[in-house]
C-alpha positions in Angstrom: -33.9 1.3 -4.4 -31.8 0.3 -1.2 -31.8 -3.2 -0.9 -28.1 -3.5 0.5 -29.2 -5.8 3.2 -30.1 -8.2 0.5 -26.8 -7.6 -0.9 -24.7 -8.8 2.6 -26.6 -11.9 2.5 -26.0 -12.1 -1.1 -22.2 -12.3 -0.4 -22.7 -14.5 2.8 -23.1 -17.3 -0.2 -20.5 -16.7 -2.2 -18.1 -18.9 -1.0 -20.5 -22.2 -1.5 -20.8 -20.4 -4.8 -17.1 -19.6 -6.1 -16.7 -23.0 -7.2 -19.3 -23.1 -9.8 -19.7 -19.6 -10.4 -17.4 -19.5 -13.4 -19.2 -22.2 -15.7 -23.3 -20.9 -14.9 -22.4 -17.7 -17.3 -20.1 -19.2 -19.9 -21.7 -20.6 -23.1 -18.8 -22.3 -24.1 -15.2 -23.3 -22.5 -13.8 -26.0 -24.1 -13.7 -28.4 -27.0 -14.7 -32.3 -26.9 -10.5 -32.3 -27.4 -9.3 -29.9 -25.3 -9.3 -27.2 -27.5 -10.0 -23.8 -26.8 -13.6 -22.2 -27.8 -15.4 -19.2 -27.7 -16.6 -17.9 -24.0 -19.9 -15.9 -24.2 -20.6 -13.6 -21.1 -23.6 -12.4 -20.2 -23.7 -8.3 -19.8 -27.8 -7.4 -18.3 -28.8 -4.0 -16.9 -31.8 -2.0 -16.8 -30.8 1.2 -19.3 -32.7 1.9 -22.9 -30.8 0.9 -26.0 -30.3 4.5 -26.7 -28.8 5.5 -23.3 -25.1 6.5 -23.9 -24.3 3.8 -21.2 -25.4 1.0 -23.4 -23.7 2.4 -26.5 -20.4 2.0 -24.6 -21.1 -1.3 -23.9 -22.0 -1.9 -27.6 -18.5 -0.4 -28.0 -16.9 -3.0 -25.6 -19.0 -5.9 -27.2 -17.1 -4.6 -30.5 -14.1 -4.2 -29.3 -13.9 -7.3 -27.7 -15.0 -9.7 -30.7 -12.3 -8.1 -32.4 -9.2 -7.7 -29.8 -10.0 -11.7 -29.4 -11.0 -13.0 -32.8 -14.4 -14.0 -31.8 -12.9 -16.1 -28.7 -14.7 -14.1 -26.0 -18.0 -12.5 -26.8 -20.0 -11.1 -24.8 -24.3 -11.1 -25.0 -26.0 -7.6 -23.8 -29.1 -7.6 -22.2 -30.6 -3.8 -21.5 -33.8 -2.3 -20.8 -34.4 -4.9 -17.8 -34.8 -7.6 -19.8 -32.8 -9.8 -16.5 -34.0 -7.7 -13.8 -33.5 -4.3 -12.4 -29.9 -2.9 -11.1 -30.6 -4.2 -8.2 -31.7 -7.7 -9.3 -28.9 -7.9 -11.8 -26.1 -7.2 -9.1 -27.3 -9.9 -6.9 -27.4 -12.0 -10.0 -23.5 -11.2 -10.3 -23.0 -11.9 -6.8 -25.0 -15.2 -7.1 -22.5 -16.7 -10.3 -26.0 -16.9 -12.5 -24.7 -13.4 -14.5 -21.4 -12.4 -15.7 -21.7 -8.4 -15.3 -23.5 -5.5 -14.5 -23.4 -2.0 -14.8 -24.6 -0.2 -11.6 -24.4 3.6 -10.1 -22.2 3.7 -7.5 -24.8 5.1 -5.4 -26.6 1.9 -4.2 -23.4 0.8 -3.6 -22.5 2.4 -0.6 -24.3 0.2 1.9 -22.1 -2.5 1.2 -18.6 -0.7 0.0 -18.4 2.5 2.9 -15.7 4.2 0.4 -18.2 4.6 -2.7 -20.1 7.6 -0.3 -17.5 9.6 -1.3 -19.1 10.3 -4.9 -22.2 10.7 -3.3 -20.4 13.9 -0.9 -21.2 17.6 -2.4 -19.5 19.8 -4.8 -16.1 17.4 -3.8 -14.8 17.8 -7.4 -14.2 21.2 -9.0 -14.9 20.2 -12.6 -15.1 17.7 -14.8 -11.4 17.1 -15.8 -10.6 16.8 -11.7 -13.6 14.1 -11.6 -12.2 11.5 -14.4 -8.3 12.6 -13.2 -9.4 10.8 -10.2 -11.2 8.0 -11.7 -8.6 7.0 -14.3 -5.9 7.4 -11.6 -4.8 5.5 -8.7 -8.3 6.1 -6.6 -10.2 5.4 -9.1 -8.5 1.8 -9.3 -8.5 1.4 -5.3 -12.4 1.7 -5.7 -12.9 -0.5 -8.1 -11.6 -3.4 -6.6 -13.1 -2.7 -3.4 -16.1 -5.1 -3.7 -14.3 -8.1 -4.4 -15.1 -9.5 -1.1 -18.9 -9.3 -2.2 -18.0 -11.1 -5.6 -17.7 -7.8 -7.5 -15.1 -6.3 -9.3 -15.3 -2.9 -11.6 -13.4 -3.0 -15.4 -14.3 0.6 -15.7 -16.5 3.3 -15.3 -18.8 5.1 -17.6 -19.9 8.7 -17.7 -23.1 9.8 -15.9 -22.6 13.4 -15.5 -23.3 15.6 -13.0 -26.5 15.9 -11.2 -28.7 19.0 -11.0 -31.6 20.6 -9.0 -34.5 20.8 -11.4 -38.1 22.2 -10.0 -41.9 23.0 -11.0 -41.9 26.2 -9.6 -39.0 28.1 -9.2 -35.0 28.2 -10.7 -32.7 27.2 -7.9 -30.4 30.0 -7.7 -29.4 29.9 -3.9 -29.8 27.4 -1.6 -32.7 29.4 -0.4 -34.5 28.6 -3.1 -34.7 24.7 -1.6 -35.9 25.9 1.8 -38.9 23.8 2.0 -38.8 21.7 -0.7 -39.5 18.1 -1.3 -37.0 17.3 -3.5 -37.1 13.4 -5.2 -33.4 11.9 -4.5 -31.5 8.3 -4.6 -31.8 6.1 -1.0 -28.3 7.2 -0.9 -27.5 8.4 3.2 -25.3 11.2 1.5 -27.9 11.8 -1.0 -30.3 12.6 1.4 -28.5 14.4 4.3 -27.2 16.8 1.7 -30.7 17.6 0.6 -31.7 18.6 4.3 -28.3 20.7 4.9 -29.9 22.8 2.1 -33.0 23.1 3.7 -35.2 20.8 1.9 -37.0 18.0 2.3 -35.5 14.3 1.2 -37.7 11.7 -0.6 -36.8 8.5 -1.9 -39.0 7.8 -4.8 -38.8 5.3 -7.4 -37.4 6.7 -10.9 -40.3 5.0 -12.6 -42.6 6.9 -11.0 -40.9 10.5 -10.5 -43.2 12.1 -13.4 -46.3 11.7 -12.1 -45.3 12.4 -8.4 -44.3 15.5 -10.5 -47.2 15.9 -11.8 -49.3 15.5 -8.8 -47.3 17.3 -5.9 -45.9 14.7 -4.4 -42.5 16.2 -4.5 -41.5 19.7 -5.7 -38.3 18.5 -7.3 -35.9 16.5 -8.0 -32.1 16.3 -9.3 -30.2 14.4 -11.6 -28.4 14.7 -15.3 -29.7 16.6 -18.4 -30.1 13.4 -20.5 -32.3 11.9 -17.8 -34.3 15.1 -17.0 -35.1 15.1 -21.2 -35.8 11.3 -21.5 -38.2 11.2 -18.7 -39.4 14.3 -20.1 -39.3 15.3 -16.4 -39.1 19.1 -18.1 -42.8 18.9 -19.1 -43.6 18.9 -15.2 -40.6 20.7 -13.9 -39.4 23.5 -16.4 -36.7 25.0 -13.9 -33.5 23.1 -14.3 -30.0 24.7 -12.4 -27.0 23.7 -13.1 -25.4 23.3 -10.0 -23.4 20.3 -10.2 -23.5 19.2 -7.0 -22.3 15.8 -7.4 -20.7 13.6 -10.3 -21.8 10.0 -9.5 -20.5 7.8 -12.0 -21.8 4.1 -13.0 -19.5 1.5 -12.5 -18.8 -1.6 -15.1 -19.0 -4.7 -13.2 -17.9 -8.3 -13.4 -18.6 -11.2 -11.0 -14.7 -11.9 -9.2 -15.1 -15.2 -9.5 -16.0 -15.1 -13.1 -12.7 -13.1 -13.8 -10.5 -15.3 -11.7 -11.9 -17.9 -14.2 -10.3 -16.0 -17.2 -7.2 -16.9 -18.7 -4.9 -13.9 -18.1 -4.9 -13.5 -22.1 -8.8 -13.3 -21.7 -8.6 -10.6 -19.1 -6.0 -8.7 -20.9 -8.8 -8.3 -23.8 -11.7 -7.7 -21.8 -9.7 -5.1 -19.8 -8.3 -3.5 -23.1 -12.2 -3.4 -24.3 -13.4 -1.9 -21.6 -11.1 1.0 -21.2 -11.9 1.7 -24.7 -15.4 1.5 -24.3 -15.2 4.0 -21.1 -13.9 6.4 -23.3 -15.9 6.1 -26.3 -18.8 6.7 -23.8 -17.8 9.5 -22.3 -17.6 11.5 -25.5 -21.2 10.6 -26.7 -22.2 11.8 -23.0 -20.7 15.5 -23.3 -22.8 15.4 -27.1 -25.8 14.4 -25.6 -25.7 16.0 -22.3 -25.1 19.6 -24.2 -27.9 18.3 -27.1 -30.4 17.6 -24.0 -29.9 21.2 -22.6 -30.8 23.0 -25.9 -33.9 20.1 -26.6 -35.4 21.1 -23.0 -35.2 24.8 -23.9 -36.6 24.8 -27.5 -38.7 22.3 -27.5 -40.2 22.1 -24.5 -39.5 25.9 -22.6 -37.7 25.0 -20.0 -35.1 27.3 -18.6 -31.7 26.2 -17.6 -29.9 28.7 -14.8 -26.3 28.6 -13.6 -26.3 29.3 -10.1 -23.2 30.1 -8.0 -21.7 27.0 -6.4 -19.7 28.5 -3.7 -23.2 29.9 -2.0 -24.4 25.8 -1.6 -20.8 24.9 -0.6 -20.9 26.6 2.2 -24.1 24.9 3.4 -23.4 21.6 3.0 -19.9 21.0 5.0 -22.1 19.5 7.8 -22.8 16.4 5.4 -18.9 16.5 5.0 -18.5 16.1 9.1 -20.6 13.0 9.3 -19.4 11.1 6.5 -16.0 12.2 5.7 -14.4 10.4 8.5 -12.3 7.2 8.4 -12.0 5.7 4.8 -14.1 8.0 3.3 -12.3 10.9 4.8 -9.2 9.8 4.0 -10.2 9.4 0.1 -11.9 13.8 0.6 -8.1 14.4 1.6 -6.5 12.8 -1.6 -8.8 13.5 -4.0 -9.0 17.4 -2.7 -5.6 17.6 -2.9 -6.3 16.4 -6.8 -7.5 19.7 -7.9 -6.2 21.3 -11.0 
């Protein structure tokens, strides 16, 4: 899914588009008299109704009828309905959509500093991971892609990401030596794959089960909800829980569409979306630990918990090529971070 080339040209327009930007996702601005109205803002993205990510931002939708008495709204559009994540950023970028959600992988190619979720093992646990986010770095990185006519309000919870297999539990990196192991197009996503010895390949999500199925790749890694939904544990029973990275998704909103706010309007939306962040993340630990226990009794797949320090040690060359500059500056701060 690495279209970020699109993405530059994308932002190449935006400053023909900034002018209009603001009025192409608004339903409403003002009154024949002047008088203030309802704003409606258009919120697509390509996750089921029942994904924890869309409940939060059923939670914000809420939130925000009610912190504004109905004067901003806001119209949700999941399961694709506007376009993949992909199609729904450059949409943003374009002025034609109000916001987004996306993962900050297929990000990096056009904001270098979002690599650094994508970097192994980097956070020791949970509580280190959203200290970070809901601190000062976490803020620095979400006004980063301003310049591409992007701007985060928040992040929501996408837990960590595992190694799960058709033939074997990943207990040591080992284990991967040979594998082809289904990942993101994420640069760091892949060169972390072949530090542990297997074999990188991009495939589309919509079509991981039956590469599964067929052979095409041996493996593949991401978070327990996921590996239930896509029932990705009928064709790969062996699921690890190494954690080897926490990649969050990222709450979007066009910057030219905020600038357009009143700063009463932004204080609501901002106010919502905090609140929705956390709301999410609680229904992601429930169903993240409700997935675990689904996979194992209803479908007899096994769950290990490998030792972390063995893979730790094999990775650092993915830390050597892209924790320099930015990046490495952002390893420093958030490794000096931990509880």
């Amino acid at each position: 899914m690495n279209r970020s080339a699109s993405f530059f040209v994308a932002g190449l327009l935006l400053g023909a588009l900034a002018a209009t930007a603001g009025y192409a996702v608004f339903l409403g601005r003002k009154t024949a008299g002047g008088a203030a109205a309802s704003r409606t803002l258009k919120l697509a993205h390509g996750l089921p109704p029942e994904h924890p990510v869309h409940q939060g931002m059923v939670h914000l939708q809420r939130r925000l009828a009610d912190l504004s008495g109905g004067r901003l709204r806001l119209e949700l559009y999941p399961s694709g309905q506007l376009g993949g994540e992909t199609e729904c950023l450059e949409q943003v970028q374009r002025g034609s959509l109000a916001m987004t959600k996306s993962s900050t992988a297929p990000l990096e190619g056009f904001i270098d500093e979002m690599k650094v979720f994508g970097l192994p093992y980097l956070f020791a646990d949970e509580t280190h991971f959203w200290s970070v986010l809901d601190g000062a770095i976490g803020e620095e990185l979400r006004l980063k892609g301003r310049p591409r006519n992007l701007l985060g309000l928040c992040y929501y919870d996408a837990g960590s990401r595992n190694f799960y297999t058709k033939a074997r539990m990943i207990e040591t990196p080992a284990d991967l030596r040979g594998l082809k192991i289904r990942v993101q197009s994420s640069p760091v996503a892949m060169r972390m794959v072949e530090a542990l010895g297997a074999a990188p390949t991009p495939i589309a999500w919509g079509e991981l089960y039956s590469a599964l199925a067929q052979g095409t790749v041996d493996g593949a890694e991401n978070n327990a909800p996921s590996y239930l939904a896509e029932k990705h544990c009928e064709v790969a029973p062996y699921f690890s829980r190494d954690a080897h990275t926490r990649v969050p998704d990222i709450l979007l909103i066009g910057a030219a569409v905020w600038d357009d706010l009143s700063a009463t309007e932004q204080d609501w939306l901002a106010q919502a979306a905090a609140e929705s962040s956390r709301y999410q993340r609680r229904l992601w630990r429930q169903q993240s630990e409700a997935a675990l226990k689904e996979v194992q009794a209803r479908y007899g797949a096994q769950v290990g918990h490998p030792d972390k320090t063995l893979f730790m040690d094999k990775v650092q060359p993915v830390y050597a090529e892209f924790a320099r500059g930015a990046v490495g500056d952002l390893v420093r701060r958030i490794q000096s971070a931990r509880p």
